[in-house]
N, C-alpha and C positions, 0 to 999 in steps of 0.2 A: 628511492623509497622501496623498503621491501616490501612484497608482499606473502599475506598468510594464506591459507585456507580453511573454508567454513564448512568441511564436511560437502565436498562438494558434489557426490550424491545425492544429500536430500535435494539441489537444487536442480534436479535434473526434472523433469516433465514424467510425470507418473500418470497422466492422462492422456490420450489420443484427440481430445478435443479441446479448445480454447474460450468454448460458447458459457451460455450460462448451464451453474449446473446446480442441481438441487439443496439445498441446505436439511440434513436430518438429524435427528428424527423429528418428524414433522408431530405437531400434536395438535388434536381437533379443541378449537375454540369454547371456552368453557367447559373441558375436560370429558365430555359426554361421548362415551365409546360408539356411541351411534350417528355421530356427525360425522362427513365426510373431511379429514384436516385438510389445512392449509398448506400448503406448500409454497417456502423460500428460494428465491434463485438468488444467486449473486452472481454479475457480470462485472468485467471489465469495463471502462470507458476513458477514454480520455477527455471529454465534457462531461460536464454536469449543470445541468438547468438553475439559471441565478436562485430558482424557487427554494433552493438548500441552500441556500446561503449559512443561516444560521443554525443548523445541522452541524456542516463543515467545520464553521467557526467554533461552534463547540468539540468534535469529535479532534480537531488541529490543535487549538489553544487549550483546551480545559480539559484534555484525557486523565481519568484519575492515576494513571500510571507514568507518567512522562519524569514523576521523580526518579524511576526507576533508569534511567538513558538520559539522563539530565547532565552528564559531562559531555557525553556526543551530541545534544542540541545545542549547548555552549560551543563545541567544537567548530560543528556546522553553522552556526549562525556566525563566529567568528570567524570562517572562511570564506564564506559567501553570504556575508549578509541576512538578514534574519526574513522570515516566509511571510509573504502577505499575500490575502483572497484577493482578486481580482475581476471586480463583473465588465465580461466582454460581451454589451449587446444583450444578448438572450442567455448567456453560458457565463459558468464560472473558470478559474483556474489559478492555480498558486504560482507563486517567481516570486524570486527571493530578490535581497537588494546589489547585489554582485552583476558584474559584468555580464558575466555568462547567464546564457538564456536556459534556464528548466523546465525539464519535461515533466509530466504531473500524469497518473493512471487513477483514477478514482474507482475503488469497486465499492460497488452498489447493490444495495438488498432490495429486492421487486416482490412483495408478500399481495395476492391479489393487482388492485389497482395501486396500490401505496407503494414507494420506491422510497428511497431515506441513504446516502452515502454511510459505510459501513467500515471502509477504510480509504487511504491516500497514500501512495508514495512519490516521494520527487527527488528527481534523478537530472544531474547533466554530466557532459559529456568535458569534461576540464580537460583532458590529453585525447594528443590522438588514439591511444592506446587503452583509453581506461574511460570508463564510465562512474561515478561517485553517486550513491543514493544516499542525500544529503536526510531527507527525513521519509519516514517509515510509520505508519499510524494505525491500529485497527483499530473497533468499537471495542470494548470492553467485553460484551458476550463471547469479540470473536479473541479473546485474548484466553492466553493458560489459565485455566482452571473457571473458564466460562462456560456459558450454555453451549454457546456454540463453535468450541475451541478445538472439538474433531474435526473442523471443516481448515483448518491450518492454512486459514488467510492470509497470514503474515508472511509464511512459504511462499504462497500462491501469487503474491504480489513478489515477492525477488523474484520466482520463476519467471514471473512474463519479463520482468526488465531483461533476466538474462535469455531470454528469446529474440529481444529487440539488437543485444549486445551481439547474441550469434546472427544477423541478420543484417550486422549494421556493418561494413568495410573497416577494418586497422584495429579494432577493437578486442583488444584480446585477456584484459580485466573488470571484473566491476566489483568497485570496494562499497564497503557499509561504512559509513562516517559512526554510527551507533553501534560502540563494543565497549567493553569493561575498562582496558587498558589503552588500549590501541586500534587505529582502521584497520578495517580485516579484507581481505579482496580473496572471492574466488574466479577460476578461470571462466570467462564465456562458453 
């Protein structure tokens, strides 16, 4: 299989930390310059509390934009099988119907006490050498030409896979099943 590259600067780590980090610009509630705003964090996690369930289920299934990667969902669900939620216990998680077991990063938007999943990627590891991120999801704010589309979520989740990939032994690509024509892999 050959593999491409997807610019693979932008997917290097442009931050020094991995924590949550703030979402801007922030704007105070009911518009009143004299309110103190809210401020958004978005973290990483690899759980997510069953209580999103149906969050997930909509931001996975029903994204207004999925027509748009709609040959690489077909691609990806035809190679491993198509994504189902899964409540384990207290926690959620996606795996698809394929042999191979998927890994799943949920980030999540934490505005005060309220938390709500924001995006999902899920990733396994098919060769020794390569890792596949079969789907890829952000909320819609956090998509191009959204509210919150400077915060380049959609980056920020291949970033951390390709963290996991330089971190993980033998691994020395990781492809996107989701491209125009063809899987794209850049180096770990």
């Amino acid at each position: 299989m050959a593999y491409f590259s997807i610019i693979p600067e932008l997917c290097e780590p442009r931050q020094g930390h991995e924590g949550p980090v703030k979402v801007g610009p922030t704007v105070p509630r009911g518009g009143d310059p004299g309110v103190t705003a809210i401020s958004r964090q978005v973290s990483f996690v690899s759980t997510l509390p069953a209580e999103h369930y149906h969050q997930l289920e909509a931001l996975l299934f029903f994204n207004g934009r999925q027509h748009r990667v709609r040959k690489g969902i077909e691609t990806a669900i035809d190679r491993y099988g198509p994504p189902e939620i899964v409540v384990e216990g207290k926690s959620l998680r996606v795996r698809v119907g394929g042999e191979t077991d998927a890994q799943c990063l949920f980030a999540v938007e934490r505005e005060g006490k309220l938390a709500r999943p924001v995006g999902v990627i899920l990733y396994v590891r098919d060769s020794f050498e390569r890792i596949t991120v079969l789907h890829l999801v952000v909320a819609e704010a956090y998509a191009a030409g959204g509210p919150r589309a400077g915060y380049n979520l959609l980056l920020r989740l291949v970033q951390a896979v390709k963290r996991v990939a330089r971190r993980t032994t033998g691994i020395r690509h990781v492809e996107l099943v989701y491209s125009r024509e063809r899987p794209r892999a850049a180096f770990a």
